[in-house]
N, C-alpha and C positions, 0 to 999 in steps of 0.2 A: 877171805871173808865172804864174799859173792859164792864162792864154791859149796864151802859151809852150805848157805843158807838155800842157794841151788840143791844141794845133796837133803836138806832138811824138809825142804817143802816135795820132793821127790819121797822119800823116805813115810811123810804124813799121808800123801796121795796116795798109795801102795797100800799101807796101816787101813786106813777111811775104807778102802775098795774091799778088804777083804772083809770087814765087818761088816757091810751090806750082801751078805752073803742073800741067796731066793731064798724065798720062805715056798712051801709046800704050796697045792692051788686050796687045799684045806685050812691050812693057816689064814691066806691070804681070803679066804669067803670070811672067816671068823672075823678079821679086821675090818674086811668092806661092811658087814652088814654090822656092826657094832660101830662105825662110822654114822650108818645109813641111819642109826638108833638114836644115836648123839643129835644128829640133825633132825630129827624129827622131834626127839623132846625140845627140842630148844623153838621149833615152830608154833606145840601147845601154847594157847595162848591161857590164861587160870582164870576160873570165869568169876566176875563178882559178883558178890553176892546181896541179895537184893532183902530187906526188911518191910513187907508191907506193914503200913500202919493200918490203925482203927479209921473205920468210915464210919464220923459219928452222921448225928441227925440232920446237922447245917450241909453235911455234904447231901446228903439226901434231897434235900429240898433245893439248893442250889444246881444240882446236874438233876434233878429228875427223875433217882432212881427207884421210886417206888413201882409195887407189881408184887407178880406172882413168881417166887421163885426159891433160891437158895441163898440164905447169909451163913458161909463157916467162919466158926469163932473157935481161938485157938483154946487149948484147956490152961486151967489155972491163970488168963488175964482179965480176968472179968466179964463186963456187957461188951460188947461192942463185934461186928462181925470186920474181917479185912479181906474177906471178897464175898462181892455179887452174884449169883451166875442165876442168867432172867433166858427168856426163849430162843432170841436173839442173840443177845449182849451179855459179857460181863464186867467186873468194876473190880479194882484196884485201885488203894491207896502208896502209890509211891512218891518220896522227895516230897509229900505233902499236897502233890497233886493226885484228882481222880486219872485214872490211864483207864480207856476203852479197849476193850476186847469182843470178837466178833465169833461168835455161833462154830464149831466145826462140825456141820452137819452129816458131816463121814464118822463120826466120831460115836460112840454108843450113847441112847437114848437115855437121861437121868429123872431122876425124879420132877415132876411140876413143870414137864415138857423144857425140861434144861436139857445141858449135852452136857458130857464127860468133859470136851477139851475145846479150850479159847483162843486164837490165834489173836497178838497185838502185830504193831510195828515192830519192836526190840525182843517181846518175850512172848511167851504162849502158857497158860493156865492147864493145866489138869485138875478135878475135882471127882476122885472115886469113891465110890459110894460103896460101902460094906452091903452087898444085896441081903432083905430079907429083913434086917434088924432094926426096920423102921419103927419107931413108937410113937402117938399121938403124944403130941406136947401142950396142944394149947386145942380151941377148939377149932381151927383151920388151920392147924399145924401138924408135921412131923419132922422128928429130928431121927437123925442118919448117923451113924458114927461113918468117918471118912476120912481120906487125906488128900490134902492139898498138896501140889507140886508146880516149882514156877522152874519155865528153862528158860533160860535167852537163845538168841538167834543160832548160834552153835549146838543148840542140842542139848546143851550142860544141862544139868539139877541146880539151882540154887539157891533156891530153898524148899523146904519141904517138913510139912508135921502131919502129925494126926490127930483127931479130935471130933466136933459135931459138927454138924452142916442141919441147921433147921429150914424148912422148905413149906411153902405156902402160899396163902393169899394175903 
C-alpha cells in the first residue's frame, strides 16, 4: 500500500513538472504586464461624485457673499446660481454647507476680474467661459454661456455641465 501511494505521489510530481513547461520571454512580458494592469486597476480609487446645491439668498447674507463677480446657474433649474466666483474667492454649496475656494492666479483672467480656476481643501473649480459671446443682461450685467467643472483632490471630473454664468456688480 505504501508502495502504491509512493509510486502515485512520484508519478503526480513528474505529470505537475511537465506541465509547467517555460513559456517564451514574449509570453511571459504578456503575463507580467497584464499582471502589472490588474494591479493598477484595482489601486484606482472611483471618484465621488459631488451635487452642488443652490446658494439661495440667506446663504448670501450669512457668509458675505455679495460683490462683483460671476453666479453660474445650471440650465432648466430655475433661479438660483451653485457657484460664486468673486476676485479672490469662490463659493460652493456642498452637504448644505458653503465650501471656500481661493483665486488660482496662474490660471486665465475671466470676466469681472475673476479667474478660470479655484483651488479648495478637497476640490478645485474650473469655470470656462465661451470668449466673445458675452450679452448685456441686465444694466450691470452680462451673461456668458460657460461650463462649470468640479475635480477632487485626485484630479478626477466630478461633475461637470454647461450653461450661463452672469457676471457683474
Amino acid at each position: 500500500m505504501v508502495r502504491r501511494l509512493l509510486a502515485f505521489c512520484l508519478l503526480s510530481t513528474l505529470t505537475l513538472g511537465a506541465c509547467s513547461a517555460d513559456v517564451s520571454p514574449t509570453e511571459q512580458a504578456r503575463i507580467d504586464a497584464a499582471k502589472i494592469a490588474d494591479v493598477e486597476r484595482a489601486n484606482i480609487i472611483p471618484p465621488n461624485p459631488v451635487s452642488p446645491e443652490k446658494i439661495l439668498y440667506p446663504d448670501y447674507e450669512a457668509n458675505d457673499l455679495f460683490g462683483a463677480g460671476c453666479a453660474f446657474a445650471p440650465k432648466d433649474e430655475g433661479l438660483g446660481a451653485i457657484a460664486l466666483t468673486q476676485n479672490e474667492v469662490a463659493y460652493l454649496k456642498l452637504d448644505g454647507k458653503i465650501v471656500r475656494f481661493v483665486a488660482d492666479k496662474g490660471s486665465k483672467k475671466a470676466p469681472f476680474a475673476t479667474w478660470e480656476t479655484y483651488d479648495g481643501k478637497s476640490h478645485s473649480i474650473r469655470l470656462d467661459f465661451a470668449r466673445g459671446n458675452g450679452r448685456a443682461s441686465g444694466s450691470q450685467t452680462v451673461s456668458y454661456t460657460a461650463k462649470l467643472s468640479i475635480r477632487n483632490g485626485r484630479g478626477q471630473t466630478i461633475y461637470q455641465t454647461e450653461s450661463t454664468a452672469q457676471c457683474g456688480f
